[in-house]
N, CA, C and O of each residue as an XYZ file, in Angstrom:
136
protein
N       9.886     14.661     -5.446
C       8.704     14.369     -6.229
C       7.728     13.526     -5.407
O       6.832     14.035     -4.734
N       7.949     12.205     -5.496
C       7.258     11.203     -4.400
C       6.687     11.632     -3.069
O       5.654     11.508     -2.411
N       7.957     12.234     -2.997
C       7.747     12.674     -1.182
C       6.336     13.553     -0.773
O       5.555     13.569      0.178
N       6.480     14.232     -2.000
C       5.153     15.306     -1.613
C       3.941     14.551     -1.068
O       3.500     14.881      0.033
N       3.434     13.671     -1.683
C       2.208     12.695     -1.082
C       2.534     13.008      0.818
O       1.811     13.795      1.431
N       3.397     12.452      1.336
C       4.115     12.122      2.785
C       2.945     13.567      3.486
O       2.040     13.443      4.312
N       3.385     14.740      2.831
C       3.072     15.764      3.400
C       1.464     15.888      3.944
O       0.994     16.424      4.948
N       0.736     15.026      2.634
C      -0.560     15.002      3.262
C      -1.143     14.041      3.734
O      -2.351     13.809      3.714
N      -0.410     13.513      4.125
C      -0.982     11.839      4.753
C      -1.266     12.237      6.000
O      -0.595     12.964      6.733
N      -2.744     11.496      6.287
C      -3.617     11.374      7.026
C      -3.731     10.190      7.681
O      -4.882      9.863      7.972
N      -2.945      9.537      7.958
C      -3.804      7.925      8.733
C      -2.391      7.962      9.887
O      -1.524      8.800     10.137
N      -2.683      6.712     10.348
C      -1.861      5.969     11.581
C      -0.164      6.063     10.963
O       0.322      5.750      9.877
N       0.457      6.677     12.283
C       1.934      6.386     11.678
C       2.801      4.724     11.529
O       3.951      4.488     11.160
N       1.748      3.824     11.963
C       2.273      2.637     11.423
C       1.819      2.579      9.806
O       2.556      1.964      9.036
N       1.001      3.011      9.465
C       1.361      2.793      7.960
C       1.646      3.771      7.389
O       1.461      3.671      6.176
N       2.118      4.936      7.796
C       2.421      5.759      7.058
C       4.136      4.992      6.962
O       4.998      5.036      6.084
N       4.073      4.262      8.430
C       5.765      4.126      8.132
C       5.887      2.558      6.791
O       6.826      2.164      6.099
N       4.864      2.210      6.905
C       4.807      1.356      5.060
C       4.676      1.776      4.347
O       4.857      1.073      3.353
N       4.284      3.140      4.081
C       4.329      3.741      3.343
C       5.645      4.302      2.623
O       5.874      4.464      1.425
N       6.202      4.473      3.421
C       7.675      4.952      3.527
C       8.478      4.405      3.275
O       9.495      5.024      2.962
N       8.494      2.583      3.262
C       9.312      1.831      3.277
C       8.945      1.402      1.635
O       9.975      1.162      1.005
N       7.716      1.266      0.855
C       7.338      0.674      0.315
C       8.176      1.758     -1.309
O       8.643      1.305     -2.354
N       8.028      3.455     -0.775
C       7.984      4.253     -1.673
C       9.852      4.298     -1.537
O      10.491      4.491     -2.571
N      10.368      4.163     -0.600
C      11.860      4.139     -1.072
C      12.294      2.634     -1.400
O      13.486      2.326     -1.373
N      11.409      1.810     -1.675
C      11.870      0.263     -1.825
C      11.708      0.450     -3.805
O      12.416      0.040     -4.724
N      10.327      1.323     -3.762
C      10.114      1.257     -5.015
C      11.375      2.277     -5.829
O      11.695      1.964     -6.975
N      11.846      3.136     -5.350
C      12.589      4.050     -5.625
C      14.130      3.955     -5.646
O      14.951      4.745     -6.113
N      14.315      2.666     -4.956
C      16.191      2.222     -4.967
C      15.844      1.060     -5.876
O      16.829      0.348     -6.072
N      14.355      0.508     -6.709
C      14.653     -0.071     -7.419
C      14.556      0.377     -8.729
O      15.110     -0.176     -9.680
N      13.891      1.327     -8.793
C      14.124      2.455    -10.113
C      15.352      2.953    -10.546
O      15.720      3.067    -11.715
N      16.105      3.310     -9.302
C      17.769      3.500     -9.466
C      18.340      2.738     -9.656
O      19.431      3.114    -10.086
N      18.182      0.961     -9.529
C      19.213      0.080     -9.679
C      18.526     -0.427    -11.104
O      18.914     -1.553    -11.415
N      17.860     -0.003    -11.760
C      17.056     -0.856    -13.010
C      17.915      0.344    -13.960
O      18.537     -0.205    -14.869
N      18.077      1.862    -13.937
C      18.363      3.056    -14.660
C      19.111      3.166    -15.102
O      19.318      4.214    -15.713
């Protein structure tokens, strides 16, 4: 689901890699709240 965004990202791979960190940070805390 989430991931799809990834596919069209356009900018610098330093923030894409915050990006990345931010969307599975948000996402292992959705699983530990569930």
């Amino acid at each position: 689901k989430t991931w799809r965004i990834l596919r069209k990202l356009r900018c610098c791979p330093l923030k894409a890699g915050h990006l990345c960190k931010a969307i599975a940070l948000l996402q292992n805390y959705e699983v530990a709240r569930g």
